[in-house]
Structures are given as C-alpha cells and as structure tokens.
PATIVO-700157 format. One record per residue (C-alpha): x, y, z. Coordinates in steps of 0.02 Angstrom, whole numbers, padded with zeros to 5 digits, always signed. Example, Ala and Ser with C-alpha at 12.3 -4.5 7.8 and 13.67 -1.06 7.14 Angstrom:
+00615-00225+00390+00684-00053+00357
# end
This chain:
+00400-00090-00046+00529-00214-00004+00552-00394+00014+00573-00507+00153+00658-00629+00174+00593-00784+00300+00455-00737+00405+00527-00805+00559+00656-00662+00525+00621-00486+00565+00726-00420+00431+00573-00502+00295+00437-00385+00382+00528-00227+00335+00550-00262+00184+00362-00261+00164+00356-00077+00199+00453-00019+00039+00396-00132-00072+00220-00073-00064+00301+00112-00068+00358+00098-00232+00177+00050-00320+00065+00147-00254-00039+00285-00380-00126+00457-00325-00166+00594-00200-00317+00609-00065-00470+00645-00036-00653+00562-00022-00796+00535-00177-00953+00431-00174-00972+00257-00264-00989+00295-00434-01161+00308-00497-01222+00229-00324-01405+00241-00306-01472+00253-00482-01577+00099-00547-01596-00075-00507-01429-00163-00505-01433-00290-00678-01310-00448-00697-01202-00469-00874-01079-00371-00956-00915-00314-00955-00814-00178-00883-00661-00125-00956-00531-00048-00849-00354+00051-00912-00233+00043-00779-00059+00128-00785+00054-00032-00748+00097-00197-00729+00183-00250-00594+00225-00437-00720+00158-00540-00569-00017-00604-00560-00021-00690-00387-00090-00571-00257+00008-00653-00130+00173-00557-00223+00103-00406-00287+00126-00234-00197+00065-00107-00350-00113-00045-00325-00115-00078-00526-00107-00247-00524-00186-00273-00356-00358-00203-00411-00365-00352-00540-00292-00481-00434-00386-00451-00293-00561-00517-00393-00491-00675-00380-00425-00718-00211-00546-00704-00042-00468-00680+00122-00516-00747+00305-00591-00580+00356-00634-00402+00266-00599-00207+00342-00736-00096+00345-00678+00070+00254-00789+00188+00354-00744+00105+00538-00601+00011+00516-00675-00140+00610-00638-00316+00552-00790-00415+00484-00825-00589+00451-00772-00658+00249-00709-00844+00230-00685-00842+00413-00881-00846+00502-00780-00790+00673-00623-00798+00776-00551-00811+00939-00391-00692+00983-00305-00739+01163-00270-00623+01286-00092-00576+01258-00123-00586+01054-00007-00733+01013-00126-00840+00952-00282-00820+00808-00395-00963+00795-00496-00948+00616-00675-01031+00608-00708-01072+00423-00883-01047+00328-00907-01211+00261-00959-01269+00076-00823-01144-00002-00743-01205-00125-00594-01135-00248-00630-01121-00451-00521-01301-00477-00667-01379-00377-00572-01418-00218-00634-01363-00044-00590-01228+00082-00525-01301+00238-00407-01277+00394-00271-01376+00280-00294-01255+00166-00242-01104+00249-00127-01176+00350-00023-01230+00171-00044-01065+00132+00022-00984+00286+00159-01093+00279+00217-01071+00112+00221-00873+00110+00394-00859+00204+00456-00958+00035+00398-00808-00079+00545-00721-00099+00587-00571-00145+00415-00516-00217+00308-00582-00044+00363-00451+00064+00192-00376+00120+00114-00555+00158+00313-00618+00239+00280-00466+00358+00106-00504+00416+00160-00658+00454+00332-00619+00519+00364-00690+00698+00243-00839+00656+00279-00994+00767+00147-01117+00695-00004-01119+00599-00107-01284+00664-00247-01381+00592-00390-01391+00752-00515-01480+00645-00562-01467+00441-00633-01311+00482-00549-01226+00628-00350-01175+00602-00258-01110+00738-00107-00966+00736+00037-00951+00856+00162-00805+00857+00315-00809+00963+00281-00635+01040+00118-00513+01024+00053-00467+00848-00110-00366+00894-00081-00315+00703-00124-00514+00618-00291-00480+00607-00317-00331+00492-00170-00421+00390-00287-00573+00364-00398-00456+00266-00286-00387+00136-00242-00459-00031-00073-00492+00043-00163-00660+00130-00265-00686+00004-00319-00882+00018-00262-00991-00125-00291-01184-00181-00188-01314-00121-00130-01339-00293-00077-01150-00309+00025-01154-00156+00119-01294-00234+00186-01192-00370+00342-01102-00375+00318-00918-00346+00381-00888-00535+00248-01008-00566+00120-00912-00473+00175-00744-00539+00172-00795-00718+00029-00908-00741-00089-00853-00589-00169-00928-00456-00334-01017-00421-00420-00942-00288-00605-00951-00200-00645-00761-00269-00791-00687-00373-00700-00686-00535-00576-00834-00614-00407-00770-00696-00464-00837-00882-00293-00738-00986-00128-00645-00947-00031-00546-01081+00123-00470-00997+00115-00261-00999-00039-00278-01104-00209-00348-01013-00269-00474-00891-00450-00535-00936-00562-00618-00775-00728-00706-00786-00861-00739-00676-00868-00873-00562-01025-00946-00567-01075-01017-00421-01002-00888-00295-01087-00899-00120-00962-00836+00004-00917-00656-00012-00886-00531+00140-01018-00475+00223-00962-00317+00191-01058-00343+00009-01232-00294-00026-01252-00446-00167-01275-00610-00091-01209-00751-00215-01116-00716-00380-01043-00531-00451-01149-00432-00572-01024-00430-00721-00986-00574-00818-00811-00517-00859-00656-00390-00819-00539-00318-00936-00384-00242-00857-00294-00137-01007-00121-00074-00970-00114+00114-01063+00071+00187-00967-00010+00369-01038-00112+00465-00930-00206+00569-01073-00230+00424-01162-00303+00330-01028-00430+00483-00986-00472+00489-01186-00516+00307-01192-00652+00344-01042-00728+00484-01123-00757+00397-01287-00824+00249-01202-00691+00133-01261-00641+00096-01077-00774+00103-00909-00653+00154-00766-00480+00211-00794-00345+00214-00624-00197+00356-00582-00332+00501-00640-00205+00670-00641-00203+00870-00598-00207+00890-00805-00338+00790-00857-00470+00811-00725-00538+00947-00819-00569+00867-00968-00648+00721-00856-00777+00826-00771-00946+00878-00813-00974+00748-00930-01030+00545-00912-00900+00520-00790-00880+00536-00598-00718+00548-00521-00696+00453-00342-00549+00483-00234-00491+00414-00064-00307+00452+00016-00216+00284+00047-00194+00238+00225-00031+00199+00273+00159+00285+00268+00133+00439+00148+00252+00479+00029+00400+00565+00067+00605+00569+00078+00638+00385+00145+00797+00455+00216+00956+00306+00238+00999+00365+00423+01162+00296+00426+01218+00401+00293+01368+00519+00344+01273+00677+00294+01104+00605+00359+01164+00544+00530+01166+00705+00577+00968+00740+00650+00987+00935+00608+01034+00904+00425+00874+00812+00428+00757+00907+00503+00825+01031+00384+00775+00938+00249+00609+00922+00325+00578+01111+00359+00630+01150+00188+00495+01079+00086+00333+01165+00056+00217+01004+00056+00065+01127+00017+00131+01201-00156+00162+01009-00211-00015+00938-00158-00073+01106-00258+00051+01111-00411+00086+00906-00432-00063+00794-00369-00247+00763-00409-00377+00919-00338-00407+00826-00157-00239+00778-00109-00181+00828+00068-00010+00881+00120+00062+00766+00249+00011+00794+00424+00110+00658+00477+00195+00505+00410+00029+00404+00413-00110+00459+00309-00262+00528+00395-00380+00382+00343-00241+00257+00438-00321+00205+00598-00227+00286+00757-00159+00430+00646-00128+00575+00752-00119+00732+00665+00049+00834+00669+00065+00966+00554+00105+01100+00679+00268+00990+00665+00269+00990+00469+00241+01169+00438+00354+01231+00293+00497+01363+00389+00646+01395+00239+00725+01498+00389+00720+01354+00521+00804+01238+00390+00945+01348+00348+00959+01394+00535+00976+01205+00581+01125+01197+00428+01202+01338+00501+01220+01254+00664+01280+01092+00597+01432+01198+00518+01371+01185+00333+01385+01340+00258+01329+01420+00105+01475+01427-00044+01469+01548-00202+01357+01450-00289+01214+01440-00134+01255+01245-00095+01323+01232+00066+01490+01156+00115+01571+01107+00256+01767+01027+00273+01781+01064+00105+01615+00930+00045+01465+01000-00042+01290+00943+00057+01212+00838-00061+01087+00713-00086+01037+00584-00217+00852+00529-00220+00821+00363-00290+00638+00345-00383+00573+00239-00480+00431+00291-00632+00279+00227-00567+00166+00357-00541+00182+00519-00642+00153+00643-00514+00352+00561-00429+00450+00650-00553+00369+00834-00571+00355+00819-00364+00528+00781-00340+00596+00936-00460+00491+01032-00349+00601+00968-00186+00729+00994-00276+00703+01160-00295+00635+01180-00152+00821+01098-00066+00916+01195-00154+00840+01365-00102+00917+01316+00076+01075+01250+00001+01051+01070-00028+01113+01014-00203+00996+00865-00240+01019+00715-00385+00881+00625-00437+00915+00451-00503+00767+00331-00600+00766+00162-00539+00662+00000-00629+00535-00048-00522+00627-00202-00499+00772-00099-00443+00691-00033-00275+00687-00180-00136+00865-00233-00176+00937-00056-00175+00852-00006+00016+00917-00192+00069+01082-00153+00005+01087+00017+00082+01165+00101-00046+01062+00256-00071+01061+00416+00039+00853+00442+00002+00700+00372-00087+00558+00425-00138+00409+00299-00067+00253+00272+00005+00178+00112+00097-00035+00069+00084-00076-00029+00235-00249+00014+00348-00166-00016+00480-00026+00059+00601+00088-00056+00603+00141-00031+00460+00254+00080+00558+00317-00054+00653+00351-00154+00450+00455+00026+00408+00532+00073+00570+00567-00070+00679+00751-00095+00687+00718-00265+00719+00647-00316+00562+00736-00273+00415+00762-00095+00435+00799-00030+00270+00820+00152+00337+00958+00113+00429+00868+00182+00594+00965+00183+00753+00887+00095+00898+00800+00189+01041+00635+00213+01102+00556+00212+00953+00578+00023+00938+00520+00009+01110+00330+00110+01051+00324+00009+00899+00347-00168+00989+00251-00144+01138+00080-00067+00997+00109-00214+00900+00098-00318+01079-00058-00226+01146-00246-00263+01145-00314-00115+01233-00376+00007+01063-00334+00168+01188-00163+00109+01249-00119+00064+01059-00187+00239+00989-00059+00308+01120+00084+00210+01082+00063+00249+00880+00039+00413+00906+00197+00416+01016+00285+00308+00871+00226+00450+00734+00300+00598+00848+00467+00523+00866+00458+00483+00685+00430+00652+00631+00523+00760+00757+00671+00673+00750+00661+00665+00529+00701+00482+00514+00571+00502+00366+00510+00676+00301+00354+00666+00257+00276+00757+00095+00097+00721+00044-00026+00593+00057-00058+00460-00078-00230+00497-00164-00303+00369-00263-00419+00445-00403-00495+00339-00523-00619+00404-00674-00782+00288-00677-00928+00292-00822-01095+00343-00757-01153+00212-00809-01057+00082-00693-01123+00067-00545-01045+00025-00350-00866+00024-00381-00808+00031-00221-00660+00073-00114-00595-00048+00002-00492+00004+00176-00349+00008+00097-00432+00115-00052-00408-00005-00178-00587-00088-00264-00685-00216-00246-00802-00288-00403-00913-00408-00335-01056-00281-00308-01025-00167-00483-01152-00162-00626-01158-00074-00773-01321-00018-00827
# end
C-alpha cells in the first residue's frame, strides 16, 4: 500500500490503500477451519508456520504484508473484533461503545483488569497515546495514519472510558479499530521510535509475547500466560492452546509445500495452482478465503498523457480476459473480478456485466481515440507508440506469470506493455511520486472505505484521479450512518470506478494456506488473515 503522511492530512489516508496492495498473497474462495470438529481441544505445543516473506518490520501498527501480519497480529489486541461471517463489530478490549449521531465522535468503554506482557495496565491513557502517536509513523503507518486520518482529538473521559473526535463524519472508525492496523500497544512501546518498534517489536496485551526476531529468517512467539481478555469472537476463554509459534520465512513455494508434507512445518501461507496437487489427499487440508477489499488489478496513474484519455482505458479494461488468469495463474477457487472490491467486502455490488472480456470493444474504443495499429500490431498515433509500463513488485508469485498474461493479452489489441520489478520498499514512494503510468496492486480492508483510502482525491490520491462525483459518493458513505443509504452510495462509488477505468480490475486476492490435520481451529479473520488464540494441535 502506501504511506501517509500526518493523519490530520488527507494525503496520509491514501497512502494506506497501496501500501497494503503491494503485500497481499493468494486467490479466493471459502474452506472450513482446518481439522475443526475432531477431538477435544488440548493446551501445549508448538506450531510451526513457513511464510513466504518478511516485510523487516515487527510492529503491527507498520506492517501491511499479510506475511508478517499473521505473526504480528498474536501479539497486539484491538478495541473491537469483525465477525467474518456477518461483518458486525463485536466487543474485544473495548466491553461497548457509544457512536453520535452524525459519526464524529467514538467513545470506547474499556474491560478492566487488562494488562500488557511488561505488567502495565490497559487504560483510556493508553489508547489515547496510542492514537496519538500513529500520525508520527511514517512512511510504513499508512493503513493505521488512514483510519485515523481527519482525527481532531482523542480524550481521556475517565481511566477507562476514551473519547474520539473527527473533524467531519468517519462512519468507517469503527471497523478500523478492529484491525491489526490499531492494534493497542504499551505505553512504553508507543514511546519508541518507529525504527525502534519495527526492529525490536512491541509489547502488546495479545495471546502470545514476541520472545525472538531474526530478519528474513523467523520470528518465534510464546504464550502469555495469564491471558483473560480475548474477543468474544473466541470459543477459549483465558489463555491460547499452544505454548509457542514459529514463523519460518521459506521465499520458495515448493519448498514451503514439501516442508508441510514431511511434517517439518504445521501450516504453510501463499499455497499455489502447482503445488495443490501434491497437497491434497493426504494429512493436509487446504482453507481458502478471497480478501476483502480493492482486488488486484492495473492501478492506472490517470494523469498520464496516454491514460487521461477514458477510452484508452476502458480499452485496457475490455482487453483482459480476467477468467483465463484466475484459471491459468491463481490457486483452484480464485474468482475473476466482478468489481474492484472483492465479493466478501461488505457493500460490494457485483458488476461483471461491466467486466466482461470484449477484445473487439477494446480495439474499437482505440480506434476512436485515433490510435491505430502500425506494422508490427502496436498502435500509434502522431507518430508515438501506445505503451504502458507496469510497475510490480515480487511479492506474491502468481504477480509475475499474471502480468505476462496481460501482457499478452494488451498486446493482442495493440498495447505494447513493459513490466518493471520494484523492491517492496520501492512501491509507496514511486505512487507518491507519480512517476509510473500503472501498478500492479491490491488493498485487504473489510470494509468499503477502503475506496474512499484509494480514490478520494482528497487524501493522497496516488492515482492521480480527477475530481468529480466520485469524491462526492465516497465522502458523503464515509459520512453516513444509515447501512442502506451507505450500501447505495458504495455501490454508486464502485460503478463510477469501473465504468469510467480509473482502476481495471483483474481478479480477486485468494488467500490459501496448507494446514496439518492435525492442527486444529486455525481460523480466518474478516480480513482473511488468522487468528491463534483458539488453535490446537492434537
């Protein structure tokens, strides 16, 4: 995704979007907990877990890569939870809250007796150092600088009661309270430096306690005894099962998918097309869950000379065949887009009529705009090839072998296409500088406004939108409490999205993970990333 900069400035809350575009892992669909059902659930043990990446942060206030963040997240709890199935907000270090009518302010009522893993208690204090530090995060704080973007004051009402204020609406602050993003760390954490934070952890009130950190190797966690506070999402009252985690980072898929089936590893992340063969049919389930949130697709730069032009976009978005690369590229499950949010996004409205694949529409539209095809099929117009370079960066192995496809796929219409590998590092500052013409991205968030993060031309609009009334649906959803009037301003956000190609959408993100049969309730959270606290292994 990107970063943002202060949260009082809109430009930070874009930036949010892209960062989390640039982690995220695998395709879509839906599985059952693994080996859910089987047994009575046992404490002790240790599940070990190979993960892809590492996104070399290890404070979940500044990490966007669903690699990291399924480690990270163990350690941090957040004021409320999101219930995967529903969508509704539940009660976690927060026992219940108070929203006012016109959604500008969120006042928090804290369990009491919480306390964080260096001894020292939850309170309103607490939080409110924490919400005030996250505009400081810099460049790597973008998802939590955009939930809190617009944020007038955070107040202390009494040790246990803190009190929000926005400037202008933000129906949208509650869901973000229960992601990882706003994950609630010690007073002494929030002191550190976010170098500090990213390097050396942070301490947080969670099930497990960060106990080692070896850069782009592993990240060990242990139990925290004495855990009393978890969501009540969780079907295990008190402490987790396991006594400890061990996050491996193994960048190679088929080595990752070996390690589970010789039982060196439990649960392995980023599960591909090529190895799911090998995977099924013996002691291993496979789960899977699309992301919710801004699929991936072309993240096109709109002020672009070529891509100012709406028909040389909508060209674009004609002229690729979503279907062959959720069939050829992704995981078994994953869904071509049917619109720029995933289907398990609350509010999505389904558009594919829109995003049906029509080679003859796109080279129509390029025909109108006065590009025509040259000797060697890539159009031209004024004497200037149409062409288009595609920034990506490597950190999911289905983003290369898609984009060849779209490349091909471009160039059957007459659009010559460059791809160019980017660090992961190398994202955010290239969409804030604006000197690409596309990227390649995604965005998890379970919630719509993530549009409003992506889109908004008031916040830090990396894709150079132009204002119009897309601004105005994004603002006045973000500004509403009324679910139907909100469902109708999204969906009216998504249509002008689409139909006007300020993004073309390809396929939905699919997270598939391999889990042993013989771990038990490892769960997807809303924003289908996991949550340990109830897994066993027996």
């Amino acid at each position: 995704m990107t970063a943002l900069p202060d949260v009082r400035s809109a430009r930070w809350a874009a930036l949010t979007a892209l960062a989390a575009t640039s982690v995220l892992l695998t395709a879509c669909g839906s599985g059952g907990d693994a080996g859910s059902g089987t047994g009575q659930p046992k404490s002790g043990g240790t599940l070990t877990f190979a993960v892809s990446s590492d996104a070399a942060c290890v404070d979940p206030q500044q990490v966007a890569s669903n690699e990291t963040i399924y480690s990270v997240r163990q350690v941090v709890d957040s004021l409320t939870d999101q219930d995967p199935k529903t969508g509704k907000i539940v009660p976690w270090l927060a026992k219940s809250w108070d929203i006012s009518s016109d959604a500008t302010t969120f006042t928090f009522h804290l369990r009491s007796g919480v306390t964080f893993s260096d001894g020292s208690k939850l309170t309103a204090q607490v939080v409110k150092e924490n919400f005030d530090a996250v505009p400081k995060l810099g460049a790597l704080g973008a998802l939590a600088q955009g939930y809190l973007s617009g944020v007038k004051s955070t107040t202390v009402v009494d040790p246990l009661t803190v009190k929000v204020t926005f400037g202008q609406p933000n129906a949208q602050f509650l869901q973000a309270t229960s992601t990882h993003s706003l994950g609630i760390e010690s007073s002494a954490s929030v002191k550190k430096t976010p170098q500090q934070k990213c390097s050396d952890g942070v301490v947080g009130s969670g099930p497990f306690v960060l106990k080692q950190y070896v850069q782009n190797q592993s990240l060990t966690l242990a139990k925290r005894t004495g855990y009393a506070w978890g969501s009540s999402l969780w079907t295990k009252k008190g402490e987790a099962y396991l006594d400890k985690l061990v996050f491996k980072v193994v960048p190679e898929a088929g080595v990752r998918a070996g390690s589970l089936q010789s039982g060196q590893v439990d649960a392995i992340s980023s599960v591909g097309r090529a190895n799911e063969a090998a995977l099924k049919g013996g002691q291993v389930t496979l789960q899977r869950r699309a992301n919710p949130g801004v699929v991936f697709g072309l993240a096109f730069n709109n002020s672009r000379p070529v891509l100012k032009d709406a028909k040389v976009r909508q060209a674009i978005l004609f002229a690729i065949d979503r279907q062959q690369i959720a069939d050829t590229v992704f995981p078994t499950g994953t869904q071509a887009a049917t619109s720029v949010l995933a289907h398990t996004t609350p509010d999505y409205t389904s558009l594919a009529s829109d995003l049906a694949f029509d080679a003859a529409k796109a080279k129509s539209l390029l025909d109108s705009a006065g590009w025509k095809p040259g000797s060697d099929g890539i159009r031209a117009k004024d004497g200037k090839k149409l062409s288009l370079t595609i920034d990506w960066i490597p950190n999911a192995g289905t983003n290369q072998p898609a984009l060849e496809l779209i490349q091909q796929q471009l160039k059957a219409v007459g659009v010559q296409v460059t791809l160019k590998q980017l660090q992961l590092t190398q994202l955010v500052p290239t969409l804030q500088s604006g000197d690409y013409d596309a990227a390649w991205s995604n965005v998890t968030r379970a919630d719509p406004d993530i549009l409003r993060s992506s889109f908004s031309t008031k916040l830090a609009n990396f894709y150079r939108v132009p204002t119009g009334s897309l601004d105005t649906a994004l603002s006045a959803q973000a500004a509403t409490t009324d679910p139907a009037k909100r469902k109708q301003l999204v969906g009216q956000a998504q249509q002008l999205i689409v139909q006007n190609a300020y993004n073309a959408p390809v396929v939905e993100l699919q997270t598939q993970l391999g889990v042993a049969k013989k771990v038990h309730d490892l769960n997807f959270d809303a924003s289908s990333r996991i949550q340990l606290h109830d897994t066993w292994i027996g």
